[in-house]
C-alpha positions as YAML, in Angstrom:
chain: A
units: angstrom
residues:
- id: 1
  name: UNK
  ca: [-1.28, 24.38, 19.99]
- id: 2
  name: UNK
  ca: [2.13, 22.35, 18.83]
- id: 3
  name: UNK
  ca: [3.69, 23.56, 16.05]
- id: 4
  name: UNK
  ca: [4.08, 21.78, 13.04]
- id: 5
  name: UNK
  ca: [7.48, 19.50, 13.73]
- id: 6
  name: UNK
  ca: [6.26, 18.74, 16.66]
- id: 7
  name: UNK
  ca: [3.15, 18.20, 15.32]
- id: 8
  name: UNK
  ca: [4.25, 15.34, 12.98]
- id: 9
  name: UNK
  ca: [6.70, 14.59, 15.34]
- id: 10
  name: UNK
  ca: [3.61, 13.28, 17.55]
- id: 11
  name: UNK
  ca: [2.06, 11.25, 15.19]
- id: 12
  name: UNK
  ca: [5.19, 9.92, 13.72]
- id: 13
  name: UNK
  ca: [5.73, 8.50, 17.25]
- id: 14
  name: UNK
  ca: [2.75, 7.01, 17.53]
- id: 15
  name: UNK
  ca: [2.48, 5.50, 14.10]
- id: 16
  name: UNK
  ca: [6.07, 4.24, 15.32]
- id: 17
  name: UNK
  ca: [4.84, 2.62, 18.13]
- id: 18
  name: UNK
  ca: [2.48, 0.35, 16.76]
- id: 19
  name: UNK
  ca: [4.58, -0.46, 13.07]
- id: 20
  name: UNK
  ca: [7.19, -1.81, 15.54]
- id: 21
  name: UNK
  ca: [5.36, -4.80, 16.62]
- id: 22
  name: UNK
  ca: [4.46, -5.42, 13.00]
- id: 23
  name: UNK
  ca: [7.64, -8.10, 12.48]
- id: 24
  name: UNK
  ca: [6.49, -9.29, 15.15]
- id: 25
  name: UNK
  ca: [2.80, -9.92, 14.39]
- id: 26
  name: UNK
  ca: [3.97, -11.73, 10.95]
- id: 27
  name: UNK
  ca: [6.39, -13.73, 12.49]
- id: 28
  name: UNK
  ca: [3.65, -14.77, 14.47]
- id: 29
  name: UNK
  ca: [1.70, -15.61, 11.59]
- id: 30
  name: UNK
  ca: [3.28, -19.01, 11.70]
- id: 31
  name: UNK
  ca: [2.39, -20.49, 14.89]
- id: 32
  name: UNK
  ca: [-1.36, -19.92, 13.30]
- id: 33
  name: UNK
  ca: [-4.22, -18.19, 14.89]
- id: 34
  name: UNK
  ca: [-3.27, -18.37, 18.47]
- id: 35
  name: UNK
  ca: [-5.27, -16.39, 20.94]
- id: 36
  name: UNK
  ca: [-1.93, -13.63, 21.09]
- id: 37
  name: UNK
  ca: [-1.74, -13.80, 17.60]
- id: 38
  name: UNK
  ca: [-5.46, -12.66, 17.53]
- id: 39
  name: UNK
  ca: [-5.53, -10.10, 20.14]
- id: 40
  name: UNK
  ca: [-2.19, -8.50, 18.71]
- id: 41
  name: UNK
  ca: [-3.35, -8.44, 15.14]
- id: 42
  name: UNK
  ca: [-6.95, -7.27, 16.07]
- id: 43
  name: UNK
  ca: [-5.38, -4.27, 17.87]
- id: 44
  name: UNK
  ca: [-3.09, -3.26, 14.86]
- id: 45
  name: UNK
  ca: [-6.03, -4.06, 12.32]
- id: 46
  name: UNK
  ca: [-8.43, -1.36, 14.87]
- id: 47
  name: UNK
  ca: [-5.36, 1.40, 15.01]
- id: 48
  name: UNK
  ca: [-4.44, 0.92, 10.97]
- id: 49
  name: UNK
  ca: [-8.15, 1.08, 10.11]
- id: 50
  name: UNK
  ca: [-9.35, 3.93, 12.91]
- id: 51
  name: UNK
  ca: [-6.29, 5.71, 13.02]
- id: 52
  name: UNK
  ca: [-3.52, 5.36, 10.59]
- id: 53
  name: UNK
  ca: [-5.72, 5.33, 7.46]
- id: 54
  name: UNK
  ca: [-7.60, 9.11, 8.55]
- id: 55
  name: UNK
  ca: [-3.77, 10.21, 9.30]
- id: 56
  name: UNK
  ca: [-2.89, 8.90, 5.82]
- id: 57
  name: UNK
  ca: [-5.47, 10.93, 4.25]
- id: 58
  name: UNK
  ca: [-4.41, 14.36, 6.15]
- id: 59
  name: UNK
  ca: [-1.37, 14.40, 5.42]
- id: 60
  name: UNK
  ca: [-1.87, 14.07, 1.59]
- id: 61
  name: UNK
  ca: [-4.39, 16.66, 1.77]
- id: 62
  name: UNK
  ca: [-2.89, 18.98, 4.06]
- id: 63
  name: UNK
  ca: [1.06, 18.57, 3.59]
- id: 64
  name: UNK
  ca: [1.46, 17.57, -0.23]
- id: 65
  name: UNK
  ca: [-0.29, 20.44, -1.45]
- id: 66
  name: UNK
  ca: [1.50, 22.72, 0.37]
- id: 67
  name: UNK
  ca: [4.57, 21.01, -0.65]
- id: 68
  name: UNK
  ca: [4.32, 21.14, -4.22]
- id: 69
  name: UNK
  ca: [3.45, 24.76, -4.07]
- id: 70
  name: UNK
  ca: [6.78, 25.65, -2.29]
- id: 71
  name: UNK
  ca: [8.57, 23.02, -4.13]
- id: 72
  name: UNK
  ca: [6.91, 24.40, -7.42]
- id: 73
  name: UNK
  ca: [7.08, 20.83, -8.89]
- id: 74
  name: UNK
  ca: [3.81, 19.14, -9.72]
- id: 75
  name: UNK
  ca: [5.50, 15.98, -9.83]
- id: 76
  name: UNK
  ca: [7.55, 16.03, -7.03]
- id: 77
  name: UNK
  ca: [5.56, 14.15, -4.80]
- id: 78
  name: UNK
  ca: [4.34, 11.66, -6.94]
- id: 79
  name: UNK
  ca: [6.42, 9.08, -5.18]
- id: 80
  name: UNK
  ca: [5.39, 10.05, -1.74]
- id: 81
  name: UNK
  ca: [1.69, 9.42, -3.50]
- id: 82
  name: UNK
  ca: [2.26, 6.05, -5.03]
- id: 83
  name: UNK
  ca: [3.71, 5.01, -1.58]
- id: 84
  name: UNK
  ca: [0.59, 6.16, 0.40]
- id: 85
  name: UNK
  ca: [-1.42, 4.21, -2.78]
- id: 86
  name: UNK
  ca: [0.59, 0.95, -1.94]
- id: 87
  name: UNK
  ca: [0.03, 1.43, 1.67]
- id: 88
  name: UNK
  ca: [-3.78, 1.62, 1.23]
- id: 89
  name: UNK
  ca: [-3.21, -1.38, -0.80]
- id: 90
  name: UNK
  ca: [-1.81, -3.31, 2.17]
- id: 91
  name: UNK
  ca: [-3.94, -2.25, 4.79]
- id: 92
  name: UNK
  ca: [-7.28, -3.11, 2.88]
- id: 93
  name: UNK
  ca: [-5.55, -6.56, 2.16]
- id: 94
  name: UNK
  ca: [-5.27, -6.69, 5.85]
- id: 95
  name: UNK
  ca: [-8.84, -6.38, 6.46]
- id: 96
  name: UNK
  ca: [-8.75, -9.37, 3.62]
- id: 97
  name: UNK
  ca: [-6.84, -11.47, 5.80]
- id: 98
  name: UNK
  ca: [-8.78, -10.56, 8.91]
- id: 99
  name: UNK
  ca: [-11.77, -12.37, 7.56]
- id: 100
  name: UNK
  ca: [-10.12, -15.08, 6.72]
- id: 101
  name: UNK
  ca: [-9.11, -15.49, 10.40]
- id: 102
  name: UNK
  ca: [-12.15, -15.04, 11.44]
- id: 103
  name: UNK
  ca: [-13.65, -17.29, 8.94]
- id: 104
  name: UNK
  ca: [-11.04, -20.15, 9.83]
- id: 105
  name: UNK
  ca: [-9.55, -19.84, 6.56]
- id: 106
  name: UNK
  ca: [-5.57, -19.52, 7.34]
- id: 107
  name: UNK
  ca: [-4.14, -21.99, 5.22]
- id: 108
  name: UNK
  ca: [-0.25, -21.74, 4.01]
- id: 109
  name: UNK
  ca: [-0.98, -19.70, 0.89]
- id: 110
  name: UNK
  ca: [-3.23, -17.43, 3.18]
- id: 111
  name: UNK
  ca: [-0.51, -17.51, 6.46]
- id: 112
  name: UNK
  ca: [2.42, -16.21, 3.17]
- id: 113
  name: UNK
  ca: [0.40, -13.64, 1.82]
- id: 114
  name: UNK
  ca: [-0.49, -12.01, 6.08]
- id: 115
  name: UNK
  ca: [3.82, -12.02, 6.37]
- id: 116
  name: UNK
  ca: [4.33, -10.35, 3.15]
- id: 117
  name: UNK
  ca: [1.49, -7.55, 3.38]
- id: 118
  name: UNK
  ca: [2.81, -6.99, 7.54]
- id: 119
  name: UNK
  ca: [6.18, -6.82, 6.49]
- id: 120
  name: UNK
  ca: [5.49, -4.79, 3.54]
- id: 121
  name: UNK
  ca: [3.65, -2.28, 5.50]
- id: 122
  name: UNK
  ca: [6.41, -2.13, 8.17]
- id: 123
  name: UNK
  ca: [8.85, -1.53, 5.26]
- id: 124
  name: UNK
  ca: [7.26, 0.96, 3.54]
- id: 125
  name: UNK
  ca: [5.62, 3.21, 6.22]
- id: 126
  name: UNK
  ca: [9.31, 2.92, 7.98]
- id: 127
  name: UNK
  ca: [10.91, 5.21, 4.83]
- id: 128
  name: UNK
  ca: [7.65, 7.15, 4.10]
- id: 129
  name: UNK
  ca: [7.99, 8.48, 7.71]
- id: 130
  name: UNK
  ca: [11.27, 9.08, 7.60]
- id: 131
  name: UNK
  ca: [10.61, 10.91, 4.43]
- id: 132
  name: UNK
  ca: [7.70, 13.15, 5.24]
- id: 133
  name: UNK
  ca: [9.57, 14.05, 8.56]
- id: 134
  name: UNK
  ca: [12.22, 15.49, 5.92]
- id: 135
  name: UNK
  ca: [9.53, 17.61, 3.97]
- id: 136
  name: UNK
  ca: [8.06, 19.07, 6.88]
- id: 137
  name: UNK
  ca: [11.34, 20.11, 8.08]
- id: 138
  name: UNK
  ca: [11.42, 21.84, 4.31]
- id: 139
  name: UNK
  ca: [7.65, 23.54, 5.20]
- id: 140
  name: UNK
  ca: [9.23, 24.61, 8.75]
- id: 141
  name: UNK
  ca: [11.91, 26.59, 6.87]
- id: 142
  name: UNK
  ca: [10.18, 28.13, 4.20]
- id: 143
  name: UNK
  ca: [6.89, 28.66, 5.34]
- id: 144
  name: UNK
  ca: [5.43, 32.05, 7.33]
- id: 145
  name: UNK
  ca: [4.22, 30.74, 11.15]
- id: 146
  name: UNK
  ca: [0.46, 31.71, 10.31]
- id: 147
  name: UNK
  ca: [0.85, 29.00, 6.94]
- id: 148
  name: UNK
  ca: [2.77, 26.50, 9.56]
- id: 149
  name: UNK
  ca: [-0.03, 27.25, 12.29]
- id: 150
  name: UNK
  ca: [-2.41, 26.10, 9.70]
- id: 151
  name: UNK
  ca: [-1.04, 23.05, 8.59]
- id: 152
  name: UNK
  ca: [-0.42, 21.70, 12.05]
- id: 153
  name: UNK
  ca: [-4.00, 22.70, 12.76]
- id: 154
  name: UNK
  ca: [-5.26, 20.59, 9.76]
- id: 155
  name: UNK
  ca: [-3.47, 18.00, 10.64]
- id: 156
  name: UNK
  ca: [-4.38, 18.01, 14.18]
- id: 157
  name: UNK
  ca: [-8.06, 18.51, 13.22]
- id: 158
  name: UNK
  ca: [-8.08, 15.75, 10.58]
- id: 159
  name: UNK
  ca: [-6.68, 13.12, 12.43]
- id: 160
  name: UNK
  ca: [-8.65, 13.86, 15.94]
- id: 161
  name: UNK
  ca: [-8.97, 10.84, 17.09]
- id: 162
  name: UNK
  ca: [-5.63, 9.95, 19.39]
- id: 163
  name: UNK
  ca: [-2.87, 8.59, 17.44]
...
């Protein structure tokens, strides 16, 4: 079993992976619904909806609680929380714009609204990564390896499906 950095590490890479070609998907946007533009998007839409979404989830159930135990602030995650809110925000509006693709609706007003959400969500997810790979470098130093074990193994089990 990996331990917990590496853990995170993992998904962090693959959640990497795929929010890289998002500035590339909304600059995209532009050219209109061109078969690449389709393809591309359709792929991110499968791995934020399948994949990132369920990771989302563990890691706010698994991490944060453990977090604000050692950190013994209630409120210190409340950012990290309101981040992961705004992030579900802008993947459901992808889904939005997805039917709108597929119902041929991709006017200008529709075409703005696709860049801001992608770039958004690139934005956003860039620092929250960065951020939660800082607290679990905090649960690596302060935690016993039984309580690490644990964690890893919730996340592991709650996101299942390949990152």
């Amino acid at each position: 079993m990996l331990s917990l950095p590496e853990t995170a590490h993992k998904h962090e890479a693959a959640i990497l992976a795929h929010l890289e070609r998002l500035p590339a998907l909304a600059d995209m946007v532009v050219d209109g619904p061109t078969e690449a533009f389709m393809a591309l998007f359709e792929e991110e839409c499968l791995f934020i909806t399948g994949q990132l979404v369920p990771h989302v989830q563990a890691v706010e159930a698994a991490l944060y609680p453990e977090l604000e135990r050692v950190m013994k602030d209630l409120h210190s995650l409340v950012p990290m929380r309101h981040e992961h809110e705004e992030l579900t925000r802008l993947m459901d509006s992808l889904c939005r714009y997805r039917a709108d693709l597929e119902e041929g609706r991709m006017g200008v007003a529709e075409q703005t609204g696709l860049r801001r959400a992608l770039y958004r969500l690139y934005a956003i997810l860039k620092v929250h990564l960065a951020e939660e790979e800082l607290f679990v470098g905090v649960l690596d130093h302060t935690l016993s390896e039984e309580q690490k074990d644990a964690l890893a193994h919730a996340m592991s089990h709650a996101t299942a499906e390949p990152l």
